[in-house]
C-alpha positions as CSV (number, residue, x, y, z in Angstrom):
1,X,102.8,92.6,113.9
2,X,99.8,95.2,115.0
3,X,96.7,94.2,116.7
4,X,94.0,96.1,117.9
5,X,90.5,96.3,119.3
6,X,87.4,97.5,117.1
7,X,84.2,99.1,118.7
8,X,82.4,96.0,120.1
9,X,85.2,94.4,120.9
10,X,85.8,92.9,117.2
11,X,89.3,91.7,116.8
12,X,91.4,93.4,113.9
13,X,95.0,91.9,113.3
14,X,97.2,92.7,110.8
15,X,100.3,91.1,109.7
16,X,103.1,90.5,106.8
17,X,101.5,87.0,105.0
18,X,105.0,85.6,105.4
19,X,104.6,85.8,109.5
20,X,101.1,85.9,110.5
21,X,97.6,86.4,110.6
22,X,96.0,88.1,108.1
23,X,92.8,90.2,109.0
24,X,90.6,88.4,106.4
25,X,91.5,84.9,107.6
26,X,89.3,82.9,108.8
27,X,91.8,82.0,112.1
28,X,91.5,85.8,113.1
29,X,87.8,85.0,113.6
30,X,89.2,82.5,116.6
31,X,91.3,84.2,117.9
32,X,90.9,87.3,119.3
33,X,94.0,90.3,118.9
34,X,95.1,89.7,122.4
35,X,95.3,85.7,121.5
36,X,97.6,87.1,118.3
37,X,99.7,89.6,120.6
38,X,100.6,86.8,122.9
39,X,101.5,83.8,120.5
40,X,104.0,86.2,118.8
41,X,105.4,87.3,121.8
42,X,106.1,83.6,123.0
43,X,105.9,81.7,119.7
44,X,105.3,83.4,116.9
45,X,106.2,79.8,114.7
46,X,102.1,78.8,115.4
47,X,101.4,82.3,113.2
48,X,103.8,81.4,110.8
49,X,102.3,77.5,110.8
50,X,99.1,78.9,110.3
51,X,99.6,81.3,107.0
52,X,101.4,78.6,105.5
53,X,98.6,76.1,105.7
54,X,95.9,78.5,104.4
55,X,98.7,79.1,101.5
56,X,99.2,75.3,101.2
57,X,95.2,74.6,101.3
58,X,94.9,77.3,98.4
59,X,97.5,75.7,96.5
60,X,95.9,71.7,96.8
61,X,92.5,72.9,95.9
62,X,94.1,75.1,92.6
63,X,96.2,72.4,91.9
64,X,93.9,70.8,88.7
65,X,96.8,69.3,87.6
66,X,98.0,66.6,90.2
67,X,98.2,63.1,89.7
68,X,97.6,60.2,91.9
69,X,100.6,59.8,93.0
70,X,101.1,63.6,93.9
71,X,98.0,63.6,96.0
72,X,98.8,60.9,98.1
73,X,102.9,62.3,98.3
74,X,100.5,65.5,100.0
75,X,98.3,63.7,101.7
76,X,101.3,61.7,103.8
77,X,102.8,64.9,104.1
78,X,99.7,66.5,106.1
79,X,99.5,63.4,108.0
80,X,103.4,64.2,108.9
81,X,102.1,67.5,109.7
82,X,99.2,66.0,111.9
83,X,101.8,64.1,114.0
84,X,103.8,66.9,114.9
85,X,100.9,69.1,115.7
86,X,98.9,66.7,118.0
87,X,102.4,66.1,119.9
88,X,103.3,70.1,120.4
89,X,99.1,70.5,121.2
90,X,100.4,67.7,124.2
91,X,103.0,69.7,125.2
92,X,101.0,72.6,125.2
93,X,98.2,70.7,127.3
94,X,100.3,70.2,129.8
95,X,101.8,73.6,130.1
96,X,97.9,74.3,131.0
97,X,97.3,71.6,132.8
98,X,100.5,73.2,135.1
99,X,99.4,76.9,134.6
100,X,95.7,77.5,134.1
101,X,93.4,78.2,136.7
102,X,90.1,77.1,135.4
103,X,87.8,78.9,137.6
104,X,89.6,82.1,136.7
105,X,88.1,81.6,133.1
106,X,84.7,80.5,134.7
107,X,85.4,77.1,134.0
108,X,84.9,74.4,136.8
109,X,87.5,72.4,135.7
110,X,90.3,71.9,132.5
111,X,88.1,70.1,130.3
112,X,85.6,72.1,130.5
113,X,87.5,75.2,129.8
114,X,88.9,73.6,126.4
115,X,85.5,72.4,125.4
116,X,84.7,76.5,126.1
117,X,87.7,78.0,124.6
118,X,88.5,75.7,121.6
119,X,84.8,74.4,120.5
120,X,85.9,70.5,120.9
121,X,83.6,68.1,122.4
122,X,84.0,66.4,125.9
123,X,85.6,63.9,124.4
124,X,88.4,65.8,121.9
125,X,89.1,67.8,125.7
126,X,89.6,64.4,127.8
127,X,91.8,62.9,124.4
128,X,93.8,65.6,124.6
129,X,94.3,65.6,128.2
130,X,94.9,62.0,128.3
131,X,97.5,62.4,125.9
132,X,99.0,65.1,127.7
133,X,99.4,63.1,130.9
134,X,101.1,59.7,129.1
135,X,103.5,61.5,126.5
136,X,104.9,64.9,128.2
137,X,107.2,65.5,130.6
138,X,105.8,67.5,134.2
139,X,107.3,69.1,136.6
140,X,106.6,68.4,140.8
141,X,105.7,70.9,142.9
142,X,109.1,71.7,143.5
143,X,110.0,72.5,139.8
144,X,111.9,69.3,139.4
145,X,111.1,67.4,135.6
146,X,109.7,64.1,135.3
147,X,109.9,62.3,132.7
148,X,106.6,61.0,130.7
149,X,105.1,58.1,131.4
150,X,105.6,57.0,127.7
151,X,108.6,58.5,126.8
152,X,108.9,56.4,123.5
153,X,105.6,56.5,122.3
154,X,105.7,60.6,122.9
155,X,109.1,60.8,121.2
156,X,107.7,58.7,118.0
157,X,105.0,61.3,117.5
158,X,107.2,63.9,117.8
159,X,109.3,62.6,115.1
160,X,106.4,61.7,113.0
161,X,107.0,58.1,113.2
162,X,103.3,57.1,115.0
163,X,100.1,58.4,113.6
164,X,98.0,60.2,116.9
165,X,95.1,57.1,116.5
166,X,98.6,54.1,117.0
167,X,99.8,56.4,119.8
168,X,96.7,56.0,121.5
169,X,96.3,52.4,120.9
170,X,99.8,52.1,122.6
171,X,98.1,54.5,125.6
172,X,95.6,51.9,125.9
173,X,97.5,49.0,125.4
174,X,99.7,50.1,128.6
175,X,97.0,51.4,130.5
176,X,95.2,47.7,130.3
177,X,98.3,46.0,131.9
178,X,98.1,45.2,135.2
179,X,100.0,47.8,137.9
180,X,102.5,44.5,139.0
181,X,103.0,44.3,135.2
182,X,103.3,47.9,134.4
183,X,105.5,48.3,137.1
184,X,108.2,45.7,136.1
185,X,107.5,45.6,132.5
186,X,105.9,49.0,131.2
187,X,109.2,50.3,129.3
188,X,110.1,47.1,127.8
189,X,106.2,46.5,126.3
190,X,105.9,50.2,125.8
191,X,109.1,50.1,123.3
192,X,107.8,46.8,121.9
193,X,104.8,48.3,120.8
194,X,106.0,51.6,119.5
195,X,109.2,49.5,117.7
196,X,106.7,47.7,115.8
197,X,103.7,50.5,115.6
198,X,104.8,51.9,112.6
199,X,104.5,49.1,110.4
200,X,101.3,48.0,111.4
201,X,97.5,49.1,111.2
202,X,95.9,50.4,114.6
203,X,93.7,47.2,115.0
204,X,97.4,45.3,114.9
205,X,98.6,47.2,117.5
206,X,96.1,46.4,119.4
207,X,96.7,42.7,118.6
208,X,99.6,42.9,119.6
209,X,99.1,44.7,123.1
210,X,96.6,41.7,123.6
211,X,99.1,39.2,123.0
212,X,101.2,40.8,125.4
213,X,99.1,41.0,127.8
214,X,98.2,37.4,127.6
215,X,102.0,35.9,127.9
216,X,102.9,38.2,131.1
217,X,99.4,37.4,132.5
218,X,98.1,33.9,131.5
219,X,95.4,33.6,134.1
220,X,94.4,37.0,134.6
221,X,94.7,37.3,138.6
222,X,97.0,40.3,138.6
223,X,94.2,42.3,137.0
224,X,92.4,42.1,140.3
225,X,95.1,43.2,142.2
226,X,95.6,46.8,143.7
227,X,97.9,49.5,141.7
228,X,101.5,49.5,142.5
229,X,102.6,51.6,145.8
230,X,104.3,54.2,143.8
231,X,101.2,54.8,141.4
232,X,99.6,56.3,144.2
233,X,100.5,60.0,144.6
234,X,98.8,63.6,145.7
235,X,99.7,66.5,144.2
236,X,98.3,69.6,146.1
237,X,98.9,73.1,144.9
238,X,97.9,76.6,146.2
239,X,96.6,79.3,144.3
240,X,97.5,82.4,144.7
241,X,94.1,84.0,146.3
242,X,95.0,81.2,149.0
243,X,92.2,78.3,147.9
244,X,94.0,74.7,146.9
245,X,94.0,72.2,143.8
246,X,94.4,69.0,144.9
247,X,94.6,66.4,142.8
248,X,95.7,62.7,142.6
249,X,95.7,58.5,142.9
250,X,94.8,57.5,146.6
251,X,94.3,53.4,147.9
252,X,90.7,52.0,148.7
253,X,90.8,52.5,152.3
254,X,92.6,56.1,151.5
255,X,90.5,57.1,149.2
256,X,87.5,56.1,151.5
257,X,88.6,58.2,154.3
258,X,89.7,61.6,152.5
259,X,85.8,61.3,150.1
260,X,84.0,61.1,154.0
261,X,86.4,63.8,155.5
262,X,85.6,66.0,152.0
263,X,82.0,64.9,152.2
264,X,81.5,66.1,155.9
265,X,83.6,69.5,154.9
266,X,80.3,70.1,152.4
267,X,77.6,69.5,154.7
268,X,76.6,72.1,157.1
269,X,78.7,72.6,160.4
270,X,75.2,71.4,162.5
271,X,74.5,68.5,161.0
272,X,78.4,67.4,161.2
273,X,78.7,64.7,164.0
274,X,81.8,64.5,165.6
């Protein structure tokens, strides 16, 4: 693959059809040659992905000769395709979330570098970050993995098995227990919803996350109550001109303390009251 710079900074690419980007399609407009250089350099598979579906996209709208039936064999098969896509751009997302330095790209923060970089809308960037955050794997600051918080439901989507709308409903569904429940009975409602998710509509899933709800919390009191200890975390990370990301889920009264010690950082050293 070559890839270049014109005068003005226009992007020229070039490739084989069978393993990239072409120079007159319409992707090489988004991305730019150094975009190009580094996905083949570190997965050249999303180049490949990406000249197949404009050759698949020619073929569907040539094709006057499909049936009903034929159209709809396709149109599961893009959905397939839609499943596996929105699970590696999760996996990808939190490979940023891990790696990129937003103020490096003059971004305050993550989602509004993707809204930047990939034209979404504030709420396609906090979708996929949400996603992200309940169906990947991280690392801790050590390098150590964790697993996801949903492993099933991320594993599903992966394997084509939920659409991207039922794994969110199954997000939401956990998120709504309360922390006592989610704590003792997360993984067990998290594989009863994903177990049954594939034979049922979205607004069924959703039924049936209610219903849960309702049978480990009749009367509704451990809603009120705090998150569970080991929900609350900090994750603090330094950069390397020296400056620190901290990020994380304190308590009330922690919480409290560090937004007064934070807001007093802000103000100016003379009208700081010790």
């Amino acid at each position: 693959m070559k890839s270049g710079t014109a005068h003005g900074g226009e992007s020229i690419v070039s490739a084989e059809p069978e393993s990239g980007i072409g120079a007159g399609s319409s992707a090489a407009e988004f991305l730019t040659a150094a975009d190009t250089e580094s996905i083949a350099q570190h997965c050249p598979e999303i180049l490949t992905a990406i000249h197949a579906l404009d050759t698949a996209n020619a073929t569907i709208g040539n094709s006057a000769a499909v049936d009903g039936f034929a159209s709809l064999a396709m149109g599961k098969g893009l959905e397939l395709l839609r499943r596996k896509l929105e699970s590696a751009m999760a996996s990808n997302t939190r490979v940023m979330v891990d790696e990129v330095d937003p103020p490096q790209y003059g971004a305050r923060r993550l989602p509004h570098l993707l809204r930047q970089t990939m034209r979404i809308s504030a709420s396609g960037a906090t979708r996929r970050l949400r996603m992200a955050s309940w169906l990947t794997p991280r690392r801790t600051l050590s390098g150590q993995p964790v697993p996801a918080q949903l492993p099933e439901a991320g594993g599903s989507m992966a394997a084509g098995l939920l659409s991207v709308e039922q794994a969110q409903e199954v997000i939401k569904q956990i998120e709504m227990l309360p922390a006592r429940v989610r704590s003792e009975h997360g993984p067990a409602v998290e594989k009863l919803l994903v177990d049954n998710a594939p034979d049922l509509q979205v607004t069924d899933v959703r039924a049936l996350g209610a219903r849960v709800r309702g049978h480990l919390d009749p009367d509704g009191r451990l809603a009120a109550e705090p998150a569970h200890p080991d929900e609350y975390f900090v994750s603090v990370k330094q950069k390397t001109n020296g400056d620190w990301r901290l990020s994380g889920l304190l308590d009330a009264t922690t919480g409290l303390t560090l937004n007064a010690l934070l807001t007093n950082r802000q103000q100016n050293p003379a009208d700081i009251v010790a």
